[in-house]
C-alpha positions as a Markdown table, in Angstrom:
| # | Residue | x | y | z |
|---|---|---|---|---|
| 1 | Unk | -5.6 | -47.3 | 36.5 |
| 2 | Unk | -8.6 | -49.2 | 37.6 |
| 3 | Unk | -11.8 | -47.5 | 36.5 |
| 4 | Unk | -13.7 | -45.7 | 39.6 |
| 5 | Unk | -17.2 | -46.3 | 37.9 |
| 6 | Unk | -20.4 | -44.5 | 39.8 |
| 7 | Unk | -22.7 | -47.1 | 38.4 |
| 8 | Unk | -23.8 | -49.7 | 40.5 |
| 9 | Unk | -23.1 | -53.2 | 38.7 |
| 10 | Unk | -24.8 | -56.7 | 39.7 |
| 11 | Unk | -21.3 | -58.4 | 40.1 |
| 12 | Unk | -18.8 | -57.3 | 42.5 |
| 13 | Unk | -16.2 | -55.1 | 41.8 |
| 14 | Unk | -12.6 | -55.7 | 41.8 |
| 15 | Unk | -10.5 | -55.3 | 44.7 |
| 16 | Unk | -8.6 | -52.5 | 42.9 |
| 17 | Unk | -11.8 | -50.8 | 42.0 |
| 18 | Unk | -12.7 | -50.7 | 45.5 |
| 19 | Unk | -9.2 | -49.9 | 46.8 |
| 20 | Unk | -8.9 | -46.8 | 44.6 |
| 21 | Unk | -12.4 | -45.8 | 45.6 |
| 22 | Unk | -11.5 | -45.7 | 49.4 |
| 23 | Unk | -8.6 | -43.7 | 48.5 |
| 24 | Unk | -10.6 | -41.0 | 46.5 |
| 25 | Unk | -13.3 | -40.7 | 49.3 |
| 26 | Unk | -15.7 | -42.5 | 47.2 |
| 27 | Unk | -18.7 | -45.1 | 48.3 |
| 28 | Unk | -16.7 | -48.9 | 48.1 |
| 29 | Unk | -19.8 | -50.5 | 46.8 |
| 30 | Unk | -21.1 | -48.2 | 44.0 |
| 31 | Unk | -18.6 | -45.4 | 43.8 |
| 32 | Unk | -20.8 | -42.4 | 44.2 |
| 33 | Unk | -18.7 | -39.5 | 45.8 |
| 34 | Unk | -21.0 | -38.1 | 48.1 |
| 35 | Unk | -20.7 | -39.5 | 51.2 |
| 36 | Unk | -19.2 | -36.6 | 53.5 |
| 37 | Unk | -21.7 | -33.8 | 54.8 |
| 38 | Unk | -18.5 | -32.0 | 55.6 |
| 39 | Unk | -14.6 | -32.6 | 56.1 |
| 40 | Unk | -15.3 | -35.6 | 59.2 |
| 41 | Unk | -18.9 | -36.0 | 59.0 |
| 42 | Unk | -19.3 | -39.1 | 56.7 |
| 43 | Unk | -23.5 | -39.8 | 56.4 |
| 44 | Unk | -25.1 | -42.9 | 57.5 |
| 45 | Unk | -25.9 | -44.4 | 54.2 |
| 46 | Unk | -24.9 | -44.3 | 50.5 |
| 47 | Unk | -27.3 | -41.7 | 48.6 |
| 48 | Unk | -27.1 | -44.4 | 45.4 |
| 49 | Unk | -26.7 | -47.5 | 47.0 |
| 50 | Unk | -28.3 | -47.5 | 50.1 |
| 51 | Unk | -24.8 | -49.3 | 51.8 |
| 52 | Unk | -24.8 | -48.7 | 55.2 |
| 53 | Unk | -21.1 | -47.8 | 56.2 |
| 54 | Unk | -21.0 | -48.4 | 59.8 |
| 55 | Unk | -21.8 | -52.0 | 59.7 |
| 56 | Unk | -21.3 | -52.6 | 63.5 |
| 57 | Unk | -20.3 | -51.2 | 67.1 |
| 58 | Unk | -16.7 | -50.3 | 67.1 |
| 59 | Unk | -16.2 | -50.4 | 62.9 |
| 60 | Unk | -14.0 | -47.4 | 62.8 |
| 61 | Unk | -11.3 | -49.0 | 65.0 |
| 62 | Unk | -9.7 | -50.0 | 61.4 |
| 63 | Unk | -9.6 | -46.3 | 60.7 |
| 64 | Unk | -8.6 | -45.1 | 63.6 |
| 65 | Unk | -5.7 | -47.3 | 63.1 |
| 66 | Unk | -4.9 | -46.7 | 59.2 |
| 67 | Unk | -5.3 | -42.8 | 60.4 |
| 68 | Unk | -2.3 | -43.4 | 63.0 |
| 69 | Unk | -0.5 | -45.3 | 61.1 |
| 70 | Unk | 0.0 | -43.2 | 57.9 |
| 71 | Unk | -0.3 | -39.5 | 60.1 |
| 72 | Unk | 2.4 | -41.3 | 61.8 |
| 73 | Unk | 4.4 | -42.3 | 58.8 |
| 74 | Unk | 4.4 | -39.1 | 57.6 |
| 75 | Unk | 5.4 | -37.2 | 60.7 |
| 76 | Unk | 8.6 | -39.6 | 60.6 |
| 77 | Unk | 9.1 | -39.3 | 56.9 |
| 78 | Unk | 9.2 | -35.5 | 57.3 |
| 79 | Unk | 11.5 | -35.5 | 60.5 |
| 80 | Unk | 13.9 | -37.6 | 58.0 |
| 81 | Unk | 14.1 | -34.7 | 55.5 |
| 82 | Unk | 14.4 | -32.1 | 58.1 |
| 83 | Unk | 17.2 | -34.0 | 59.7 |
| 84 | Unk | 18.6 | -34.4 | 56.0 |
| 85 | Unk | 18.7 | -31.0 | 55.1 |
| 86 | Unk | 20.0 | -29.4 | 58.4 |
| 87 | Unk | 22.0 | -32.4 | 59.5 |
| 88 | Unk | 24.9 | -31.7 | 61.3 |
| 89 | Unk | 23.4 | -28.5 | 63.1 |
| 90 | Unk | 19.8 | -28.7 | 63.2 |
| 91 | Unk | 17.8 | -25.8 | 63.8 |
| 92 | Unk | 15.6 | -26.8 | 67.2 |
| 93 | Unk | 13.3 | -23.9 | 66.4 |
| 94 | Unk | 12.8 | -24.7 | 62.5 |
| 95 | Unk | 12.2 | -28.2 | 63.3 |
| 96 | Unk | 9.8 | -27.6 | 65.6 |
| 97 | Unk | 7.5 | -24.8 | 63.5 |
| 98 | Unk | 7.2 | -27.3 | 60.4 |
| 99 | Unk | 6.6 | -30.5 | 62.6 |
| 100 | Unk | 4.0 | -29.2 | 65.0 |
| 101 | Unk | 1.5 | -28.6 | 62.2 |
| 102 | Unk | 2.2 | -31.7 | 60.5 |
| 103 | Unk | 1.1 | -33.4 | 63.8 |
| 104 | Unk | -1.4 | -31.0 | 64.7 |
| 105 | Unk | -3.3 | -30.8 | 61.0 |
| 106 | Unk | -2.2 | -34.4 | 59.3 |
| 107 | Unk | -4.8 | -36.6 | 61.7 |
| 108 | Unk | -7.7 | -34.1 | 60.8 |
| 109 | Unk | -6.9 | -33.6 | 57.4 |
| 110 | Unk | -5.9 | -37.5 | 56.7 |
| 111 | Unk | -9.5 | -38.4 | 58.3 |
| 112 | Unk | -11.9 | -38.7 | 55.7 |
| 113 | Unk | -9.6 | -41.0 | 53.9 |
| 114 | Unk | -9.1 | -42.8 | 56.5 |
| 115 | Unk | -12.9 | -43.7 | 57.1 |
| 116 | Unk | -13.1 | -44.9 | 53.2 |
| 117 | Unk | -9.8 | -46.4 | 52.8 |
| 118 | Unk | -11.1 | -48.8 | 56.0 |
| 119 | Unk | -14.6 | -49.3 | 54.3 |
| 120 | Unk | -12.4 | -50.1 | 50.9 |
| 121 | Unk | -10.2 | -52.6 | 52.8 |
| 122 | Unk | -13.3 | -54.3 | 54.7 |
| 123 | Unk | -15.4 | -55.0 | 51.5 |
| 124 | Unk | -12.3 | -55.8 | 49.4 |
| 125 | Unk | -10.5 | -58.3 | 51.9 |
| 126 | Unk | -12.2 | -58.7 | 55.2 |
| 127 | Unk | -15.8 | -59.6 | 54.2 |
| 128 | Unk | -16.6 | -63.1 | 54.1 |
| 129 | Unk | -20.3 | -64.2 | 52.6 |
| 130 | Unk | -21.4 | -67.4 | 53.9 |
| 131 | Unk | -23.0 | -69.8 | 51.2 |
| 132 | Unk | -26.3 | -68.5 | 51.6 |
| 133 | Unk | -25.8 | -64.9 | 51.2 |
| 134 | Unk | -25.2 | -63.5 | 47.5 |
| 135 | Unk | -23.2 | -60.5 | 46.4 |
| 136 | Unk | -24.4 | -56.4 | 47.0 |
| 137 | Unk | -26.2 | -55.1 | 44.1 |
């Protein structure tokens, strides 16, 4: 597993460092873990680094997406086991109590990771320097 280090290094991180820290709610750059002020309220800037997270107008589009996506995924996955187990009579009213809440709490609870797992993919694979810029400290 790659390490999730909280010390700020002068060389970029892996990709796998950085993809593991999206997916623990940690800052992509440096690691450090508080970001959140509560559940959705992610802060402007990194407490250790200084990165700023939303780089530009319209930067949590990619979350929004990666939020609908998995919320999504999951709310099909778990119709699939429901229709598994209760397949050839399913129970309307069973179905119905276990996948509202799935719909209703997996968006808000899937959030947060959604907001670092973006930031994780952005610096990992989407961020381009041009030959005059240099690497974040």
């Amino acid at each position: 597993m790659p390490e999730i280090s909280a010390k700020p290094t002068g060389a970029q991180p892996k990709r796998s460092t950085v993809m593991v820290r999206g997916f623990t709610r940690r800052c992509p750059r440096c690691g450090s873990g508080k970001i959140f002020q509560r559940w959705t309220t992610i802060i402007d800037d990194c407490p250790r680094c200084g990165l700023h997270f939303e780089r530009e107008s319209g930067y949590w589009a990619g979350a929004l997406a990666i939020n609908f996506v998995c919320v999504g995924g999951l709310i099909i996955a778990t119709f699939g086991v429901i229709l598994a187990f209760t397949l050839p009579k399913v129970n309307i009213a069973l179905t119905l109590a276990i996948m509202a809440p799935v719909a209703v709490l997996g968006p808000i609870v899937w959030y947060p990771f959604s907001k670092t797992i973006w930031m994780a993919i952005d610096r990992a694979y989407l961020q381009r320097m041009d030959q005059h810029e240099r690497p974040d400290d």
